[in-house]
C-alpha positions in Angstrom: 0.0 0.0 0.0 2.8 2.2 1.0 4.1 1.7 -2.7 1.2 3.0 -4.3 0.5 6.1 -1.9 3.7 7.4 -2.0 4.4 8.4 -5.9 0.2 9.8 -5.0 1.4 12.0 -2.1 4.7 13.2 -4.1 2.4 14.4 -6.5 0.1 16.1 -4.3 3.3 17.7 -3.1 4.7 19.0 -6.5 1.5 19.9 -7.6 1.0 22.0 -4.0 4.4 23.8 -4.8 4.0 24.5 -8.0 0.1 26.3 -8.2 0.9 27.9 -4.9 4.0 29.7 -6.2 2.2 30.7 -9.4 -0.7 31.9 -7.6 1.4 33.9 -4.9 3.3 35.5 -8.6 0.3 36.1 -10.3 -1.6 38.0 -7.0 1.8 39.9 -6.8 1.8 41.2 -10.6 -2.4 41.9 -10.3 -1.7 43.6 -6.9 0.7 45.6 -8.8 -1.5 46.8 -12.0 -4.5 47.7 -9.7 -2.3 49.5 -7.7 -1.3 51.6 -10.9 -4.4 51.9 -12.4 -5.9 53.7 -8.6 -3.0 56.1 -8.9 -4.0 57.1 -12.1 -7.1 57.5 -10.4 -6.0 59.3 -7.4 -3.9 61.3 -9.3 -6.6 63.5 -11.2 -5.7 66.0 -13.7 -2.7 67.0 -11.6 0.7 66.3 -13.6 2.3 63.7 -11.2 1.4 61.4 -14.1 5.1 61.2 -15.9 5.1 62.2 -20.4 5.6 58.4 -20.7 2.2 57.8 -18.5 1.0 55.6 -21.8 3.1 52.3 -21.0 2.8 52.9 -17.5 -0.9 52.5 -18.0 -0.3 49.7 -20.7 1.6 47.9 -17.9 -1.0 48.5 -15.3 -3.8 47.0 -17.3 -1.9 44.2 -18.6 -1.0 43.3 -15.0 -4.3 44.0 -14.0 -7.0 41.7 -16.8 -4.9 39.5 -17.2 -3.1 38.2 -14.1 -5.9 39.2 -11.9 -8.4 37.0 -13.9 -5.6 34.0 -14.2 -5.6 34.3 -10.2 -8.8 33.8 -10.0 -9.5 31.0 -12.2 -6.7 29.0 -10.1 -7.5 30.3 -6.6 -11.2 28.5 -7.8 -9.0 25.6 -8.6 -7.0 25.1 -5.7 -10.0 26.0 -3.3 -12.0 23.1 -4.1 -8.7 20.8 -2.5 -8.9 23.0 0.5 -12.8 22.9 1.1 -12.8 19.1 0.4 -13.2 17.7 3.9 -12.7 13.9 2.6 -9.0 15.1 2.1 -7.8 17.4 4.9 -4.0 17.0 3.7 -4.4 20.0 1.5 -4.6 22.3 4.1 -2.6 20.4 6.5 0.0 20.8 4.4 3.4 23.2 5.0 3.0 24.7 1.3 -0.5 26.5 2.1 0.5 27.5 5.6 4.0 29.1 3.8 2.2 30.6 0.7 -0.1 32.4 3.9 3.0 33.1 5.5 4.8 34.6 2.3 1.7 36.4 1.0 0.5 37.9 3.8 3.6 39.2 5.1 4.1 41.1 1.5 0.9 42.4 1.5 1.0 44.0 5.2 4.6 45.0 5.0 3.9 46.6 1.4 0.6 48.4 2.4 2.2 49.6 5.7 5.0 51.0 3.8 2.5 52.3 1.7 0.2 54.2 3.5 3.1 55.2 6.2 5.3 57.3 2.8 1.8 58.7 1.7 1.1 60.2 5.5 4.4 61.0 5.7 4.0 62.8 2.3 1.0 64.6 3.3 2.5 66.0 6.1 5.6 67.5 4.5 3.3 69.2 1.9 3.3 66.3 -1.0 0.7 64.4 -2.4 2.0 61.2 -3.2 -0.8 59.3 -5.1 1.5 55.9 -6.1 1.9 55.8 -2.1 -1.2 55.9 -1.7 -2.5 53.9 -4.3 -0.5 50.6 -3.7 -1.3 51.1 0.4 -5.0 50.5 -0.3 -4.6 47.7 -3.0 -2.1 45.8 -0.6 -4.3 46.3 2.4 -6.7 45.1 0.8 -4.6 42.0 -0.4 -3.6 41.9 3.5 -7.9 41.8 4.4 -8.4 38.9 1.9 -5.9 36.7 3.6 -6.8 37.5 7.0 -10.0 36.2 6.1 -8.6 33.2 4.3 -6.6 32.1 7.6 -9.7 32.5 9.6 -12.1 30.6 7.6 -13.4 27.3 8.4 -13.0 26.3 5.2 -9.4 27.2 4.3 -7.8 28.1 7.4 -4.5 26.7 7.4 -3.8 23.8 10.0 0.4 24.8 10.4 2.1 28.1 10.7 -1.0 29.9 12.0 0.8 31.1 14.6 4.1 32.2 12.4 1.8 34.2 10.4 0.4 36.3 13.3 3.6 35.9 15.2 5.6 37.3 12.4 3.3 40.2 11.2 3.5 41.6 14.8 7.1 41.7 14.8 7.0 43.8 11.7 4.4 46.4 13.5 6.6 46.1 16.4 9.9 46.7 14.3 8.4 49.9 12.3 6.6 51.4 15.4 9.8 51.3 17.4 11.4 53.2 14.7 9.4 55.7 13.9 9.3 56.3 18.2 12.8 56.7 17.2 12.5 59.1 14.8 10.3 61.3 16.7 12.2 61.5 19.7 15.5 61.8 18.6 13.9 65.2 16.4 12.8 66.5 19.3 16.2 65.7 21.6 17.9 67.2 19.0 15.9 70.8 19.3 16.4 70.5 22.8 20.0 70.7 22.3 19.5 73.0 19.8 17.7 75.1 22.2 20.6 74.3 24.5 23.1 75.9 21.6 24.9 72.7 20.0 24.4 74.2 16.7 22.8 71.1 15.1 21.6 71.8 11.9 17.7 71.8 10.6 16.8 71.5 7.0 12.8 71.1 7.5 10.7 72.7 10.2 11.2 70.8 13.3 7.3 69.6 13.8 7.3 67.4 10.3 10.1 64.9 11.0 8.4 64.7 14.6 5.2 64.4 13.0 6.3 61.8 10.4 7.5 59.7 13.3 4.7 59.8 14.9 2.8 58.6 12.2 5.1 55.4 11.7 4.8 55.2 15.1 0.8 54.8 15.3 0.4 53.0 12.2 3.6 50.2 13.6 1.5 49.8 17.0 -1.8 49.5 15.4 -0.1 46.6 13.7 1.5 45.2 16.4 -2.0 45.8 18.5 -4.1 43.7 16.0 -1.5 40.9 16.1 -0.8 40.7 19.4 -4.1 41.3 21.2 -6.7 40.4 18.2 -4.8 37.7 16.6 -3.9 35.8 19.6 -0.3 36.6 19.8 0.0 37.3 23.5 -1.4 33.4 23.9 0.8 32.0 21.2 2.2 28.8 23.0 5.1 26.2 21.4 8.8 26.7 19.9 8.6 29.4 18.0 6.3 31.9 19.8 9.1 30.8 22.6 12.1 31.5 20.0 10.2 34.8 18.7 10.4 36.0 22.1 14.1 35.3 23.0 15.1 36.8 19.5 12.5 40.4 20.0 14.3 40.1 24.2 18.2 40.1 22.7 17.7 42.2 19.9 15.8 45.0 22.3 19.0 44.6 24.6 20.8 44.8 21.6 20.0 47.9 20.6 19.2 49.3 24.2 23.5 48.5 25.2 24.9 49.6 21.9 22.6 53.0 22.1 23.6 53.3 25.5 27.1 52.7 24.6 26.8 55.4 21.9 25.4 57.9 24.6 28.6 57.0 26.9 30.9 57.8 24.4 29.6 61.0 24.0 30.0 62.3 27.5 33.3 60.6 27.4 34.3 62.9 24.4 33.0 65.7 26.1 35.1 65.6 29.1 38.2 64.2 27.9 38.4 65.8 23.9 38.6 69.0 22.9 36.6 68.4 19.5 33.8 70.9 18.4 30.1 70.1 20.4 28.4 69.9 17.2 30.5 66.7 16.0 30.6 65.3 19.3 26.5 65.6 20.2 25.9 64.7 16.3 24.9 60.9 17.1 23.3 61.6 20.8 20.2 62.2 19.6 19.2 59.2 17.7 21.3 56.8 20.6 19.1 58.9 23.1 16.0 57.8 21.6 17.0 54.4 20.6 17.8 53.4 24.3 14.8 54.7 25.6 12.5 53.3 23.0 14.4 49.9 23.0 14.3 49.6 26.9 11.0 50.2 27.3 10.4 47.5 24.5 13.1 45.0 26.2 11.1 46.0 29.8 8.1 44.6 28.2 9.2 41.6 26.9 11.5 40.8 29.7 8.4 40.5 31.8 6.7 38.2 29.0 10.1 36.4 30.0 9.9 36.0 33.4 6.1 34.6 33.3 7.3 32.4 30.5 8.6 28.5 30.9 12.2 27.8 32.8 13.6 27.3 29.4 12.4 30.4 27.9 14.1 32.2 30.8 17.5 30.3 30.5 18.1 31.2 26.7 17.0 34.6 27.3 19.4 35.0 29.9 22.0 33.9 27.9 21.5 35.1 24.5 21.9 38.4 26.6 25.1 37.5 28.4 26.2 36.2 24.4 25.4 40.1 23.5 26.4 42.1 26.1 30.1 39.1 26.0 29.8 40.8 22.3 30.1 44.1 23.2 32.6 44.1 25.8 35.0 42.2 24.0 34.8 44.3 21.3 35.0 47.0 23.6 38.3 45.4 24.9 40.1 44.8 21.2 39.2 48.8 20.5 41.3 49.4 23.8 44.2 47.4 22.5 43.7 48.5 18.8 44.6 52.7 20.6 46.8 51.3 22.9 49.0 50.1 19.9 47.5 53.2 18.0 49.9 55.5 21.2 53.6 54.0 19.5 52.7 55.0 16.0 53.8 58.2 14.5 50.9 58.4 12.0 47.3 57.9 12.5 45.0 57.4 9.8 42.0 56.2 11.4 41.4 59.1 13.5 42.7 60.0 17.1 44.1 57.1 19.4 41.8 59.1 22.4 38.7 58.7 20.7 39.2 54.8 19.7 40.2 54.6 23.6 37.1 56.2 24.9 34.6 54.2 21.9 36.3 50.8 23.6 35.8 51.9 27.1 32.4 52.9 26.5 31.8 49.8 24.7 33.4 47.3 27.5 32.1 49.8 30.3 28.6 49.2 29.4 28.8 45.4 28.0 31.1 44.0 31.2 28.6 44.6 34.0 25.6 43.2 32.2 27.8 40.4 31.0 28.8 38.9 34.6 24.9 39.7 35.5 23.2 37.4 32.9 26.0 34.5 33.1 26.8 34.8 36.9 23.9 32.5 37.7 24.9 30.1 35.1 28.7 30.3 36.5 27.1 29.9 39.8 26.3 26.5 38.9 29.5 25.6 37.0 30.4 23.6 39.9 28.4 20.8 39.1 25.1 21.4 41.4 22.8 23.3 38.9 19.9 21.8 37.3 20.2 19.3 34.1 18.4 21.8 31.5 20.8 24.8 33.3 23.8 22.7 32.9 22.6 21.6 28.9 22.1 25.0 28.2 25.3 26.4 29.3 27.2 23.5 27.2 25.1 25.1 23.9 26.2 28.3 25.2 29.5 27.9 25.3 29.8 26.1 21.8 28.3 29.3 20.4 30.9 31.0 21.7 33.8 29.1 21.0 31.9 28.6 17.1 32.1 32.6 17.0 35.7 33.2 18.4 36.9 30.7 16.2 35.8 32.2 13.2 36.9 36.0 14.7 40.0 34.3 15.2 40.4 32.8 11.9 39.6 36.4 10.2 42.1 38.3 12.0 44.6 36.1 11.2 43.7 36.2 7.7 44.3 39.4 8.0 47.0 39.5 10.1 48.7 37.2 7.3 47.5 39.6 3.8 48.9 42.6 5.2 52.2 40.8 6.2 52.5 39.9 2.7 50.9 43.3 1.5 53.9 45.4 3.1 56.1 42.5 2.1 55.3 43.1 -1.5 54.7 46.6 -1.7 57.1 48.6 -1.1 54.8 52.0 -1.8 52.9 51.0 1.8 54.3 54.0 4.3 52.5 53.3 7.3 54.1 50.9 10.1 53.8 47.7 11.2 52.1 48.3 14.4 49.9 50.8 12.9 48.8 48.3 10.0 48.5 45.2 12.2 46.6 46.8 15.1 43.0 46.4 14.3 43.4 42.4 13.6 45.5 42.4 16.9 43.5 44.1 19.0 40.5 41.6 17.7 43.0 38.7 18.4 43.8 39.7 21.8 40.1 39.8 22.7 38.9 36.6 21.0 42.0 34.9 22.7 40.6 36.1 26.3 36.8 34.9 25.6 38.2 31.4 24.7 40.2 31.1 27.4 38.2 32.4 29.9 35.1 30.2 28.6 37.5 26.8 27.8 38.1 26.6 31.3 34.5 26.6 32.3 34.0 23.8 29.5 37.0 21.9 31.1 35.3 22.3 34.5 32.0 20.9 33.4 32.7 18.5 30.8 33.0 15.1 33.6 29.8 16.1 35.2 28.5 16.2 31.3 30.2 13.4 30.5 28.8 11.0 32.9 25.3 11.7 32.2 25.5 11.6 28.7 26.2 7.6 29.3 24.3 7.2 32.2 21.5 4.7 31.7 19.5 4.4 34.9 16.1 5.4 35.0 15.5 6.1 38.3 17.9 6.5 41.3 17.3 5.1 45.0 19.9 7.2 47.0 20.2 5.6 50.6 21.9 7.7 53.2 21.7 9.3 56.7 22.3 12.5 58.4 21.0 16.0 57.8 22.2 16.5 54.6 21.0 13.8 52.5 18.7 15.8 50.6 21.3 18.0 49.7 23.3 15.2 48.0 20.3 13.7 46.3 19.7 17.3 44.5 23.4 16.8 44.0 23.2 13.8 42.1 19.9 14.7 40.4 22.1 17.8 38.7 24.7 16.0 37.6 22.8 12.7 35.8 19.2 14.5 35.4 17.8 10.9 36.9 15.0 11.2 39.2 16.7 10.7 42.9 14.4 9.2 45.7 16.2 9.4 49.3 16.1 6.5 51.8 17.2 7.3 55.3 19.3 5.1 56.9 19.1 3.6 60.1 22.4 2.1 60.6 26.0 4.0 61.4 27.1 4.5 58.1 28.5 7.7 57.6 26.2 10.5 57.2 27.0 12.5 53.9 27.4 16.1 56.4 31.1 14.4 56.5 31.9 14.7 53.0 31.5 17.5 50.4 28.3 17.2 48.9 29.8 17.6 44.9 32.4 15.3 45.4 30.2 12.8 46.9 27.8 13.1 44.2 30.7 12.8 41.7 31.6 9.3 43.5 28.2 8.6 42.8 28.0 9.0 38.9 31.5 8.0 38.3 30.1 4.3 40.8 27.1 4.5 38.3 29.5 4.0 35.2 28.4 1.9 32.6 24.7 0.6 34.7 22.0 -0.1 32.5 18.8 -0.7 34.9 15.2 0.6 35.2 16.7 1.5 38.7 19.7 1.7 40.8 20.0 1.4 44.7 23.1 3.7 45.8 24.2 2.8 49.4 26.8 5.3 50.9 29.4 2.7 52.8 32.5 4.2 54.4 34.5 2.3 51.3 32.1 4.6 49.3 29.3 4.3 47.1 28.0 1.0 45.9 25.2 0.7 43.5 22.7 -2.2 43.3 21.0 -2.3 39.9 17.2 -2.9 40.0 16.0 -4.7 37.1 12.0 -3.2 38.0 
């Protein structure tokens, strides 16, 4: 039977890719006719209609009658496999939940762009019809959808919540920057006001207006999506991933910005440079660190209420960014430190590389050792199983990304050896041509290090309970602290450990040190392949008793 369904389902498959992917095409080039033929209409008798306005209107109707009508006739074609309900695979299928996916992120990021440039138009004094015209067309592409993914009928059975999940992270994403926009125009007449000469080109009200309008519009979106669609309640792996990934890349921006805005006041006390080049990028890191923290406030919470695992990776895909910054922060310090024996400087002054590295490792350092301090707290073998798991990812990220910084700078390192080898028109020293790959050297060297000895110090714990096979563990002991060496044990094998006081005068574990004891344990445990194990705690040591129920 097998041999005959599966050449049926391959088909159903191709044919699923293929109609799918013409159909998104063809609603993409109707979507873009109809959006030419309403700017026509939009557009009046005013001359924003260009001399060549007769293929532009060829095109439009072409893309229009005849890829429009095509998308019909195979939307009717396709529907009739969705609505069948003696074959459910067609809308349990990845390709229809992926062409909802693709097609409706289009539409809404396209209409939002859309109608965000025509407001924005409007309020500097331009009427922008094409704006205008292909937000309403894609909106309405956008609506359609929508109502596709809700029906009954066709609603898609996978990626339902990738759709609504993803679509809120764009309204997220464009509300956050035009917050930006708008507050870093009005920090920067404030200091204006203040007399830092920073330049205006437009009235100050329509940047701050325009921002405010990609602001609105970006929530709306993120609104709908987040308290309409469901997205709040979004449960499984990637409403968790999505909100690790919108967590670390709100830090992300919130440290560099606040980095940024540290540098400044850095430059300020310790440079002599003019205020207007100094306070140039304040405004925009200003606003960026407040509108990023507020959105990393918000979803840290949503973190906190969230499972134990969600908490563990956003904890330390922070500690991965803020170890980012402050060892960058660290190679700019030893790229100026090298910059102080050169007696030419191209890229600028070794004081302001010196004070962008300290600002950098200044602001990186502290939240570093705050996300991975609890991890590193239970480096010595007592944390939980997941906690220890997760660390062991962590750290082969990190030793996957110094390897390749590593492997770049001394590329590097290596082509401009040979480049002042070979050239003899290069003028500028060694030091002075080697520092920048150095100083990235020098700071990779120090994360692997530093992080290679926390691997070496957990890898036996790891070790041993990757070849542990014992299903449950019967841990029988006396004394006080008995409980303390089953939690022991249950770190370091992730086996379910049930304690058994004992009555006799064996010694209690209060004698020994709990890790080490529990290490004796696992390494007893060895090679034990049981449903359960009895441990008994002798004064020769642990001995284990396999159970074979």
């Amino acid at each position: 039977m097998s041999s005959v369904d599966t050449p049926g389902r391959a088909q159903g498959v191709l044919r699923r890719i293929i109609v799918l992917v013409v159909l998104y095409a063809l609603v993409v080039i109707a979507a873009i006719g109809l959006s030419g033929l309403v700017e026509r209409v939009l557009a009046g008798g005013t001359d924003v209609i260009a001399e060549d306005s007769g293929t532009v209107l060829a095109r439009s109707l072409a893309f229009a009658l005849i890829a429009g009508p095509l998308a019909a006739v195979l939307w009717w074609w396709e529907s009739r496999h969705l609505a069948d309900p003696a074959d459910p695979s067609e809308r349990d299928s990845v390709m229809w939940g992926l062409y909802l996916v693709a097609m409706t992120l289009t539409a809404l990021i396209t209409a939002t762009v859309g109608l965000g440039g025509a407001a924005a138009a409007g309020i500097d004094g331009r009427w922008d019809p094409a704006a205008l015209a292909t937000g309403i067309v894609w909106a309405a592409v956008w609506v359609l959808h929508l109502l596709l993914r809700r029906s009954d009928a066709f609603g898609p059975a996978r990626l339902g919540s990738v759709i609504v999940g993803l679509s809120g992270l764009w309204g997220l994403a464009a509300g956050a920057a035009g917050a930006v926009t708008a507050l870093a125009r009005l920090i920067a007449e404030a200091l204006d006001a203040a007399g830092s000469l920073l330049a205006a080109s437009q009235h100050a009200a329509v940047p701050v207006l325009q921002g405010v309008v990609w602001a609105v519009l970006g929530a709306a979106v993120w609104w709908w999506h987040w308290r309409r669609e469901g997205g709040r309640r979004a449960e499984g792996g990637f409403a968790a991933v999505l909100l690790v990934a919108i967590a670390s890349l709100a830090a992300a921006a919130a440290l560099f910005a606040l980095g940024t805005v540290l540098h400044v006041v850095l430059q300020l006390v310790f440079r002599t440079a003019p205020a207007a080049e100094v306070l140039s990028p304040l405004d925009t890191a200003l606003a960026t660190a407040l509108v990023a923290g507020m959105v990393w406030a918000y979803h840290a919470g949503l973190v906190q209420r969230a499972t134990p695992l969600v908490r563990r990776a956003a904890r330390l895909a922070l500690s991965g960014i803020a170890l980012v910054g402050a060892a960058s922060g660290f190679g700019v310090i030893v790229n100026a430190l090298l910059a102080t024996s050169s007696a030419t400087l191209v890229d600028g002054s070794p004081l302001t590389l010196l004070l962008g590295g300290l600002s950098a490792l200044i602001i990186g350092a502290p939240v570093w050792w705050l996300a991975w301090r609890p991890a590193h707290a239970a480096a010595t073998g007592t944390g939980e199983p997941d906690e220890e798991r997760a660390r062991r990812v962590y750290l082969v990220v990190v030793f996957g990304i110094s390897a390749v910084a590593a492997i770049v700078a001394l590329l590097t390192i290596g082509y401009r050896l040979f480049e002042i080898w070979l050239d003899p028109e290069v003028t500028r020293g060694l030091i002075d041509y080697l520092r920048a790959p150095l100083g990235v050297l020098v700071a990779t060297a120090l994360v692997f290090g530093y992080h290679f000895a926390v691997w070496r110090r957990i890898r036996p714990a790891a070790t041993a309970t990757d070849r542990l096979q014992v299903g449950r563990i019967v841990l029988i002991a006396g004394g006080g602290a008995a409980d303390e060496l089953a939690r022991a044990v249950r770190a370091q094998t992730g086996v379910p450990v049930e304690v058994w006081p004992a009555a006799d005068a064996a010694p209690h574990p209060q004698e020994e040190d709990a890790a080490a004891l529990a290490h004796a344990i696992v390494d007893a445990l060895g090679e034990v392949q049981a449903p359960r194990a009895v441990v008994l705690i002798e004064r020769e040591g642990p001995r284990v008793i396999p159970i074979a129920r």
